[in-house]
N, C-alpha and C positions, 0 to 999 in steps of 0.2 A: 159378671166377670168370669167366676169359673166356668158356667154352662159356656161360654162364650170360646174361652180354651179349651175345655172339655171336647166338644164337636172338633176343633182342629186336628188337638190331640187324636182321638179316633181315627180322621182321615187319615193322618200319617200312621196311624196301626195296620187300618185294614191295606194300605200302598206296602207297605214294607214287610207285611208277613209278620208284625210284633219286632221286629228288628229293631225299633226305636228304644221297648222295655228294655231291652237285652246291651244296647249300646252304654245306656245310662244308668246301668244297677252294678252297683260296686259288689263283689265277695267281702264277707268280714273276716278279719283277720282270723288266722287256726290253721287248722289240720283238717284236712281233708281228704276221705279214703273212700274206694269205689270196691265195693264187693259184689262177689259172683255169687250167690247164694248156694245155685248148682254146684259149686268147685269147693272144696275140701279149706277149711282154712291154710292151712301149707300152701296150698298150691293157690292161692290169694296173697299170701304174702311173698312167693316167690317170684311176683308178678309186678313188685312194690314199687318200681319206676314207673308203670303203668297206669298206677290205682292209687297212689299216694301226693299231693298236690300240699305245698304248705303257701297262705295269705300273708304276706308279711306290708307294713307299710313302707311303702317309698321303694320296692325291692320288685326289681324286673324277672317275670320269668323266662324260662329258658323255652324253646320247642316243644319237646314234651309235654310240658306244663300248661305252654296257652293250649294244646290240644286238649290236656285235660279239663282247664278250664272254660273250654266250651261246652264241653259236657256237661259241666258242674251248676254253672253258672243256671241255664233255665231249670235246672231239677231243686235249684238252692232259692228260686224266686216261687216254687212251685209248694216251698216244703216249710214257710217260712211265716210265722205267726203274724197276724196282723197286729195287734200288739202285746204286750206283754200282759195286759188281762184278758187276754183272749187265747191263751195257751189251751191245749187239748186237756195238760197234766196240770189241769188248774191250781189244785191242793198245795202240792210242795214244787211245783214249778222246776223239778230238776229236768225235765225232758221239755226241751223247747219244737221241738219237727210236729207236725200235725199230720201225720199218716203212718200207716206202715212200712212204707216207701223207705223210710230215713230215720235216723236218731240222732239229734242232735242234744249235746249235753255240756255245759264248763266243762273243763277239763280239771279248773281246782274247785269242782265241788262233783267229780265222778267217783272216782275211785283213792283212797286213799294211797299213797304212796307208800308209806311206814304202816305196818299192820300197828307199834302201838296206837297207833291214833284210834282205835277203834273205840277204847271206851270215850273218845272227845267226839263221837261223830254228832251226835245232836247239837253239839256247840257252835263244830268246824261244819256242818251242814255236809257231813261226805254221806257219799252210799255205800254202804262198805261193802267187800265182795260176798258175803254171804246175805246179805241185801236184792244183790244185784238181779238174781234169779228171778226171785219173786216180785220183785219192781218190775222188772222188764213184761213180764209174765199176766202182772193188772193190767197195763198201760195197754197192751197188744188186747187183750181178751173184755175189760171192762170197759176204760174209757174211751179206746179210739169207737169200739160198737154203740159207745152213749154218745159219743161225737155225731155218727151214722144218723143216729136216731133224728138229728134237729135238723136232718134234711130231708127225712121222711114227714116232717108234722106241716111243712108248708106246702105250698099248691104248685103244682109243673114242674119243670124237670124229668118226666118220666123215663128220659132216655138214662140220665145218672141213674133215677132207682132202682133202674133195671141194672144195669151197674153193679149197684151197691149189692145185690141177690145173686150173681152170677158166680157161676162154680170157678170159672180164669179167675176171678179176684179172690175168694174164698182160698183157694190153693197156693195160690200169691203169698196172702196172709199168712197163712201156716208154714208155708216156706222159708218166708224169711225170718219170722219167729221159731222156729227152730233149729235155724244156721245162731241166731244168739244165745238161745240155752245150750246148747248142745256141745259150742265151745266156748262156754264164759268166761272159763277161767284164762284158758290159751289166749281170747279175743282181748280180756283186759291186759293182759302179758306184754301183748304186740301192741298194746295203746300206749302201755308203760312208755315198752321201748321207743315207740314213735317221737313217744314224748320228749323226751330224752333225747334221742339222736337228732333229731330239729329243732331243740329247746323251744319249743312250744308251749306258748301258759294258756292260750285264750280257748277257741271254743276246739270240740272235736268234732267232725258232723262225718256222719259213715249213709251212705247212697248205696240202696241196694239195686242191680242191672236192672233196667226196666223202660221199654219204649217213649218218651216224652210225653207224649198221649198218654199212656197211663198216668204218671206224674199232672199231666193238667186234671186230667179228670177229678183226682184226688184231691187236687188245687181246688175245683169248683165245690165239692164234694163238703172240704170244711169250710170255704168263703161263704158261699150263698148264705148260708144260715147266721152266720156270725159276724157278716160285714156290716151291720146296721150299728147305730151308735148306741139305740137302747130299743129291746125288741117292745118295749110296752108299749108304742106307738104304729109297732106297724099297724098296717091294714092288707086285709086279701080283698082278691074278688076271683070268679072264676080263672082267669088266668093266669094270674102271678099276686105275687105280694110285693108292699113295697114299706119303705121306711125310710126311717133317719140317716145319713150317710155319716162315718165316721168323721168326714175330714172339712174341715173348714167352718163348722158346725160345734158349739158349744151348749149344750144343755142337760143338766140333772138335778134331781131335787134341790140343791142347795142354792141353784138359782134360777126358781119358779119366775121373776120376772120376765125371764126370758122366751116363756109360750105367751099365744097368743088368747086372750082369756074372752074377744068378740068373736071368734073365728071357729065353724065348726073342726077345722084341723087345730090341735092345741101348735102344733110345730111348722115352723116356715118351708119346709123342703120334705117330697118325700120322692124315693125313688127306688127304682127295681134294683136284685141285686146286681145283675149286670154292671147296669150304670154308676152305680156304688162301687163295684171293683174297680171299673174305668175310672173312676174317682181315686181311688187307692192308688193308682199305676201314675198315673197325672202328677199326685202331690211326690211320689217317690221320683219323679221326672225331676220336679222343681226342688225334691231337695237333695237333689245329685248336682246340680249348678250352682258354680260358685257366685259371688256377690256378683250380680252384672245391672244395668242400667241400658237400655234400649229406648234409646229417644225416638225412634222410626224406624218399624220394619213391617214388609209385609205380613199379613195376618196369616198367609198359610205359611210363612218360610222361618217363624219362629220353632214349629218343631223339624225343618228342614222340606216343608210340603212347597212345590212349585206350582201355584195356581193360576196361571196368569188371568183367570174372569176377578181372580181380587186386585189385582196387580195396584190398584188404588187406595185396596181398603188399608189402610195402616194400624198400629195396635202402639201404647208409648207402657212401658214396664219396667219395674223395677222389683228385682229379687233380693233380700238380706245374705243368702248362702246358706240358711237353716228352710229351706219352704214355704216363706211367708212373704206372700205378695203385698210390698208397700206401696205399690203405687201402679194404677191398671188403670188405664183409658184407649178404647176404640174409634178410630175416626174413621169416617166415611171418604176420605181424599189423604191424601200425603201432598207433605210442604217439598218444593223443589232446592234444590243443591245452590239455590238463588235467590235473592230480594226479589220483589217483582218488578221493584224499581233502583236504580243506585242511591246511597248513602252518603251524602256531602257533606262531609267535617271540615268547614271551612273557616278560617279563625277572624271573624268578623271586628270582637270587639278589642285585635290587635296583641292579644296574650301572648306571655310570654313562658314557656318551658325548660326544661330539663332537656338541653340536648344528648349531653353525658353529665358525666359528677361533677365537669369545670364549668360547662358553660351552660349560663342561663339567658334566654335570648328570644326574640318576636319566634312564636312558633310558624312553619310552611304549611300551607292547606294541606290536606293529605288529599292523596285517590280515593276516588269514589268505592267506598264499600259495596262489595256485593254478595258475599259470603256472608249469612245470619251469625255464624260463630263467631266469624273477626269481630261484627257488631256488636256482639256479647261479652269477649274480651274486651275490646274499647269501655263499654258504658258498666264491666264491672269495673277496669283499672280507676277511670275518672268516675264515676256515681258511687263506689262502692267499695271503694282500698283494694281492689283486688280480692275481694271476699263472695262475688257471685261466681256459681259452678254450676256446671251440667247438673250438677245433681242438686240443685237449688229447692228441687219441692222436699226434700227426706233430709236432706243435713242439713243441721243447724249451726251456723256460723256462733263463735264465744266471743260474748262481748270484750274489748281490749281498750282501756281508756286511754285516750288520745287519737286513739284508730279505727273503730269499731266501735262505737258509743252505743247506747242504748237506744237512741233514738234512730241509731238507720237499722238498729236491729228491728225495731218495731217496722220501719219503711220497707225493709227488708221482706216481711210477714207480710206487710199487707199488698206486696205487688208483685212477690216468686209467682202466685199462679200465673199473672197475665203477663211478666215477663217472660216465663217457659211458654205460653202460648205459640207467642210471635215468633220468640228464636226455636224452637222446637215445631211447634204442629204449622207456623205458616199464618198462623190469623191475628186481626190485630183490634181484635173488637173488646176487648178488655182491658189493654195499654194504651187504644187512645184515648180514653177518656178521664183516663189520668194521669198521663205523661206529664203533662202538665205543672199539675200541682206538684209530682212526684220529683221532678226534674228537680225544680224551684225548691222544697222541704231539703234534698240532700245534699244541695250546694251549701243552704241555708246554714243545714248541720256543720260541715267541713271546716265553715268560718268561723263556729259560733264552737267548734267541740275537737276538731282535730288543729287548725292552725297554731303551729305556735306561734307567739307574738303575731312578724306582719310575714311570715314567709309562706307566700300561699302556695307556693310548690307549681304545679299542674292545676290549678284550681280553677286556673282561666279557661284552660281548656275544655271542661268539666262545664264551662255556663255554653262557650259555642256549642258545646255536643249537645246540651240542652235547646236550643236554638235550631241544631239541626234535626233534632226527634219533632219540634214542634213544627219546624218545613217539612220535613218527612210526612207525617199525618195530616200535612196542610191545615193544620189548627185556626181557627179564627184569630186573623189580625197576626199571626206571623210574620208574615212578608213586612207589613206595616212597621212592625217591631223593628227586623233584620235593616231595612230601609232608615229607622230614626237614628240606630245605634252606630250604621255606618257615618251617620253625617255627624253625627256627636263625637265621634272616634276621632275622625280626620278634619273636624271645623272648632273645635273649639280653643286648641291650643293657639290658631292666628287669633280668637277671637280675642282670649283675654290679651294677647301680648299685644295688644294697639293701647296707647298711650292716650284713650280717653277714657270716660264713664264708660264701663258696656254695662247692658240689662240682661238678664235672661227671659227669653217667649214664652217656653214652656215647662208644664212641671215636671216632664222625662228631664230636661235642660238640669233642671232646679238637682232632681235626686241623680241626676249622674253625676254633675260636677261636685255634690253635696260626697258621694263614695269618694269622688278624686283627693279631693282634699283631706278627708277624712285618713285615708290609706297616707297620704303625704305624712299630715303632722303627727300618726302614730308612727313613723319612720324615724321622727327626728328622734325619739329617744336612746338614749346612749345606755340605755341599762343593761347589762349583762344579758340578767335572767330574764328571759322572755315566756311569759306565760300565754297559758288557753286562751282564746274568751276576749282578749282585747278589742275587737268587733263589737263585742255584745251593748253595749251601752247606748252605741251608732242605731245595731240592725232593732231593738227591742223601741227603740223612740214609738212613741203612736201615733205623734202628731208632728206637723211640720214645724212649730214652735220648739218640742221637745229637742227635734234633731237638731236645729239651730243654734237652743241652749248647751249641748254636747258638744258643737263644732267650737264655739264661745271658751267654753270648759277646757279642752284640746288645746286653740291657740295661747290661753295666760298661761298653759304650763310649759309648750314649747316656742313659746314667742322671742325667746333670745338665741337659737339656731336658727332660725329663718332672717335673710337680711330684709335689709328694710328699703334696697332696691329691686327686690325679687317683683315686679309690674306684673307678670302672670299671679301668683298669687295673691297679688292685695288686689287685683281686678276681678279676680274670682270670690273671693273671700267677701269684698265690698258687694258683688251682683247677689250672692246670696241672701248678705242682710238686710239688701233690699227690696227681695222679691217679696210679695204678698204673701203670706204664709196661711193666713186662713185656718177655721177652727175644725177642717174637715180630718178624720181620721186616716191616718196612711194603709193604706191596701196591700195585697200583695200585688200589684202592677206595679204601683209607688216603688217598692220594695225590691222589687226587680230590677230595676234601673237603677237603684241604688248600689245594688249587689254589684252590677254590669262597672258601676264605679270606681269600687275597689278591685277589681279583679283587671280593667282593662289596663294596658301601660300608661303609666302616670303621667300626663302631660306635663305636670311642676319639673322630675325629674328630666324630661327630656328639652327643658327648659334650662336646666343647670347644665347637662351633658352639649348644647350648642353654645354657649359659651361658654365654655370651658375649650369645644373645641376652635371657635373663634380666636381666644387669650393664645393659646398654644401656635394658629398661625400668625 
């Protein structure tokens, strides 16, 4: 995953000249001053529009300013620790910059404001100005040359060691080391005041004039040697050396599990320092981006690289806003702006919906989807309460009872990858093989954990969308299904209303009209409070004895609202208790039809609603 970015990353380095680091690396908040070392302090701060830049958040700069923070900005990415255990002034950590080049320091732990503070300075952690001297005076002479040193003990670079021994850098050195002894006092004066007149608390960083080039060199200078995560790993060979990379990469004594104890490398990754800084620059990339989620983009145009030989390859990513990649997959193709085929949610078993908040009513076929997204809002509104989102593989939807129940949480879990597949990358090789059952488990839930009493809302529509996922993938015996359901829809209601014996043929026959009924006589109840669950006694039967015994149960308790010239119902009622029921176990086919029962419009009621409107003409 990272080598995979990394290579990108790069190309968009070497295309742009580093422009990309430069676009994506934020200033920290402070003060920031640009000194001439050659020029006289005076005449440095008579220049203080020039050389003086303060980082504030949320706070626009003027002209001047973005001039100077161009300046600033690659000497500040040049001069700037890899982390905070990796400081030059390791010890007491008041000097953060790692060259000569710069000195960067808090501002409230530089110089004491109030001289009394002097006797609290090991408390309050200040430098105090008779300190200052002699700090400044190690840091230049002792540890930045012990810094030098760990890039003389590895192998190559000859051009930096040359560098490192050259009389320009040697006078450099000395130069700008005694532009800060020479006026320490005056220099701390004008930080005062700095301070002060920009109310400034956070850092102070002072850049002495110097070509960029010198400032990288410096950069390489203390990276190379210090960029590894722990040098007791590296390894040389004549060329270069290589190691651990700081970043993405966790291991140190305290969790030896983590090497590898068959493998002559104890550690999974080693790599030169180069590619280790490239490393460095990559994660500072990713943690300059705020939260973002990329379902599809080309793989060179995520750092703004225009490749058209990848123009296919795609990359699906997800960033937190802190650097850390929660979710990275490469594909070989990208999904088009399209189904490959249309989406027909057509309302087969006659369901009825929400058209607004007054009217509930047979729902209209809808147009053929063709958009993956519109798909995705559909079967999250119906399969899902509205709880599936684009960002379905990293957030976790909270369970909310009535609505979000535990059990589509688990549904949820176990079908976001292959739902992100289809609507996201285009492929459908891990939803259809369980669309299926998945369709059928979350209707199942709906009735069984979100209906209250009998008002199933949208729920009907929710089994056609199931119906149409299963035409869509051309499932085995779909069409079959779609075919029985319409004739049972639109044939049964003439059947039971003839005024003889009728039979039922088949056991689809037996469990849909066993739902219709079912959905009826929980209607008739007049009680207020309508709870969860009412279904469950119906959808949990095993057997078709069981279910029979429930319907049995149902009619003694609402047998005095229903008349007793109602002929569609005691013809349906009668064909049930006389179908063969047999001691086989109900399925989920069985179960299915059953469902399609309760959710399709009630032929009982549309039995009362024709006379009724008969009576009225």
């Amino acid at each position: 995953m990272i080598k995979d970015l990394q290579v990108a990353y790069e190309k968009v380095i070497n295309q742009t000249d580093g422009k990309i680091i430069l676009d994506n690396y934020e200033l920290k908040e402070g003060l920031y001053v640009k000194i001439n070392p050659h020029l006289t302090l005076q005449s440095n701060q008579l220049e203080e529009s020039n050389r003086v830049m303060v980082i504030r958040k949320k706070s626009e700069l003027d002209a001047t300013a973005w001039s100077l923070k161009d300046w600033f900005l690659p000497r500040d990415i040049y001069c700037s620790a890899i982390s905070a255990n990796k400081f030059v002034d390791t010890k007491t950590k008041k000097i953060h910059s790692t060259n000569f080049l710069s000195l960067f320091m808090k501002l409230d732990t530089f110089i004491a404001d109030d001289p009394q503070k002097e006797k609290q300075s090991k408390k309050n952690k200040f430098l105090l100005e008779s300190e200052w001297r002699d700090y400044i005076h190690k840091f230049y002479t002792i540890k930045l040359p012990a810094a030098d040193q760990k890039l003389r003990a590895i192998t190559g670079y000859e051009a930096l060691k040359k560098w490192l021994d050259s009389e320009k850098r040697n006078n450099m050195r000395k130069c700008n080391l005694d532009f800060l002894l020479n006026n320490s006092s005056d220099l701390i004066q004008w930080i005062h005041q700095l301070k002060s007149n920009y109310k400034v608390k956070n850092y102070i960083r002072l850049f002495f004039e110097a070509d960029e080039e010198i400032y990288e060199r410096e950069y390489h200078i203390y990276v190379y040697p210090s960029i590894f995560l722990n040098n007791d790993f590296n390894v040389e060979n004549k060329e270069s050396i290589y190691g651990v990379p700081s970043y993405n990469i966790g291991l140190n004594s305290k969790k030896p599990y983590l090497r590898f104890r068959t493998k002559k490398s104890e550690v999974p990754l080693l790599v030169t320092p180069e590619e280790a800084a490239l490393r460095k620059n990559l994660f500072s990339w990713l943690q300059a981006q705020k939260p973002f989620a990329v379902h599809q983009i080309a793989e060179g145009n995520l750092f703004g690289e225009n490749d058209k030989k990848k123009a296919n390859e795609t990359i699906h990513l997800r960033l937190d806003g802190s650097g850390v990649i929660n979710y990275y997959e490469k594909m070989p193709f990208s999904r088009g702006s399209q189904l490959d085929k249309p989406f027909f949610l057509e309302n087969i078993i006659k369901a009825k919906e929400w058209v607004d908040k007054t009217h509930y009513e047979i729902a209209e076929n809808r147009d053929p989807i063709l958009n993956p997204l519109s798909l995705m809002q559909v079967t999250s509104q119906l399969f899902f309460k509205n709880y599936l989102h684009p960002s379905m593989l990293y957030d976790e939807p909270k369970i909310k009872a009535g609505i979000f129940p535990g059990e589509m949480l688990n549904s949820f879990f176990n079908s976001r990858q292959a739902l992100y597949d289809f609507f996201f990358k285009g492929t459908d090789f891990t939803l259809r093989p369980m669309i299926d059952h998945l369709s059928q488990t979350l209707i199942e839930i709906q009735l069984l954990k979100t209906v209250n009493g009998i008002s199933i809302g949208n729920l009907g529509q929710a089994y056609n969308l199931r119906l149409a996922w299963l035409r869509f993938f051309n499932i085995d015996g779909s069409e079959t299904k779609v075919q029985t359901l319409t004739e049972l829809v639109n044939g049964l209601k003439e059947k039971f209303s003839q005024k003889r014996v009728v039979e039922l043929d088949t056991d689809q026959e037996f469990y849909f009209t066993a739902g219709q009924l079912a959905y009826y006589l929980l209607s008739q109840s007049e009680t207020k409070k309508k709870n969860f669950g009412l279904f469950e006694g119906i959808l949990r039967a095993k057997k078709p004895s069981m279910l029979m015994r429930q319907l049995d149960d149902l009619f003694m308790t609402y047998s005095h609202a229903i008349s007793i010239g109602n002929v569609t119902f005691k013809n349906a009622f009668a064909a049930l208790q006389a179908y063969p029921k047999g001691k086989q176990m109900i399925q989920n086919e069985e179960r299915d039809y059953l469902m399609a029962g309760i959710l399709s419009d009630n032929i009982f009621f549309q039995k009362i609603e024709l006379q009724a409107q008969k009576a009225g003409e």
